[in-house]
C-alpha positions in Angstrom: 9.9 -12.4 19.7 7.9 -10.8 16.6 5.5 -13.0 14.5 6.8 -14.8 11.6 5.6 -12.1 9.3 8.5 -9.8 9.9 11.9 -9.8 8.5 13.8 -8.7 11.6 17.3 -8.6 11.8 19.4 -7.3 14.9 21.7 -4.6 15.0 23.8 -3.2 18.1 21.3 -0.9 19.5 18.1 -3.6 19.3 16.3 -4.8 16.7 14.8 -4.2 13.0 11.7 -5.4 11.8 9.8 -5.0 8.3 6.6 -6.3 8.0 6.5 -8.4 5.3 3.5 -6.8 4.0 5.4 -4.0 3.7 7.9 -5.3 1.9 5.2 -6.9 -0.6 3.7 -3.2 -1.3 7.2 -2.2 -2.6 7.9 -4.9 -4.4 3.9 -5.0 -6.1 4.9 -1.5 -6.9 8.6 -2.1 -8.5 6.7 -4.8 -10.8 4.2 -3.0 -12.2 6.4 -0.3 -13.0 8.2 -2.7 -15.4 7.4 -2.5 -19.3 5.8 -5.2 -20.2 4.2 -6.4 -17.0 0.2 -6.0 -17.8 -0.3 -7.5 -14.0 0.3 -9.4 -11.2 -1.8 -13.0 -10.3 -2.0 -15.2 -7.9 -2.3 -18.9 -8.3 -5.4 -21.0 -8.2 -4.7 -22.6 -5.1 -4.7 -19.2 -3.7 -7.6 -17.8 -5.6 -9.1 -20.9 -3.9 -8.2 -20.1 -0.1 -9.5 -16.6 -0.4 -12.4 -17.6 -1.6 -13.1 -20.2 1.1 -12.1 -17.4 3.8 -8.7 -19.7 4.8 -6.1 -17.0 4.3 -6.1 -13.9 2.2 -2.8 -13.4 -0.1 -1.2 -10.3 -0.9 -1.8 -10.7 -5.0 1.1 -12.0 -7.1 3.9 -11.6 -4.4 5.2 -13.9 -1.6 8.4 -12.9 0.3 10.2 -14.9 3.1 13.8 -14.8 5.0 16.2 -17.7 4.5 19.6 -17.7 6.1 19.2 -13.2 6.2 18.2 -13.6 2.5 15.0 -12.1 1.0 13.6 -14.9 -1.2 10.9 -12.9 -3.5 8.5 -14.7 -6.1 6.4 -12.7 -8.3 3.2 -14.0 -10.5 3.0 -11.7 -13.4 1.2 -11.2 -16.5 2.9 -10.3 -19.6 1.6 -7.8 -22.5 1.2 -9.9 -25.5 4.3 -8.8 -28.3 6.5 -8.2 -25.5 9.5 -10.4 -25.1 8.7 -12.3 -21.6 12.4 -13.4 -21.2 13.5 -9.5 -20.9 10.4 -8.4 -19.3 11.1 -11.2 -16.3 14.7 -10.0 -16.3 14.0 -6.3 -15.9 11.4 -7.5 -12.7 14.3 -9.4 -11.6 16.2 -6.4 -11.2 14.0 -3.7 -10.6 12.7 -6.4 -7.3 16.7 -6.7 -6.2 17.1 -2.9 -6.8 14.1 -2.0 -4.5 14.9 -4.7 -1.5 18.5 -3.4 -1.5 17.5 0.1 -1.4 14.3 -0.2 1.5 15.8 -2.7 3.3 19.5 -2.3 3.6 19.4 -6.3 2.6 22.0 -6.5 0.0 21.3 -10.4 -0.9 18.1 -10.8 -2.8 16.8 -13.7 -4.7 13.9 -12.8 -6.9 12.3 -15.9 -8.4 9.4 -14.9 -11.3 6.9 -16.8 -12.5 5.0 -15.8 -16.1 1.5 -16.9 -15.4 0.2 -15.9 -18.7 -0.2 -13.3 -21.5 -2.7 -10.6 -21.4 -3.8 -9.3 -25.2 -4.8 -5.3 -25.5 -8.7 -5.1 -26.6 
């Protein structure tokens, strides 16, 4: 049996397993790729662990498997004067588009969380 941080899923000739560190990468990627996203974050509690040695986080993303579901949340930043409804819409979408296309899994749910606004200097 693999650890908990792989999605595996089984197909006729063995199995399939994606770290989910991997998956994280692509999705960090896919996110900041999106107008409007000045960042990812993480939250304090997290900032907190790391900083106490207890478990490092990879920043702004957690993924986990739920009933052969990829359950993505995202901590972003939004560029001040853009309009965070659309920009958390288009990460929505550009997550789902990028878990369907490296992973085969078709059934995404992409939750996103605005943490804040970041203004240009």
């Amino acid at each position: 049996m693999m650890s908990d941080n792989y999605i595996s899923y089984r197909e006729e000739n063995g199995s399939i397993n994606i770290s989910e560190d991997v998956i994280s990468s692509i999705v960090r990627a896919a996110v900041t790729e999106v107008e409007g996203v000045s960042g990812l974050s993480t939250t304090a509690g997290a900032e907190l662990a790391e900083m106490i040695g207890l478990k490092t986080l990879p920043k702004g993303v957690t993924i986990r498997l739920d009933d052969n579901r990829i359950i993505t949340d995202a901590i972003i930043t939004v560029s001040y004067g853009s309009n965070v409804v659309s920009v958390a819409k288009a990460v929505q979408n550009a997550v789902r588009d990028v878990i369907q296309a490296t992973t085969g899994f078709g059934d995404a749910e992409v939750n996103v969380h605005v943490s804040g606004i970041s203004f240009d200097r």
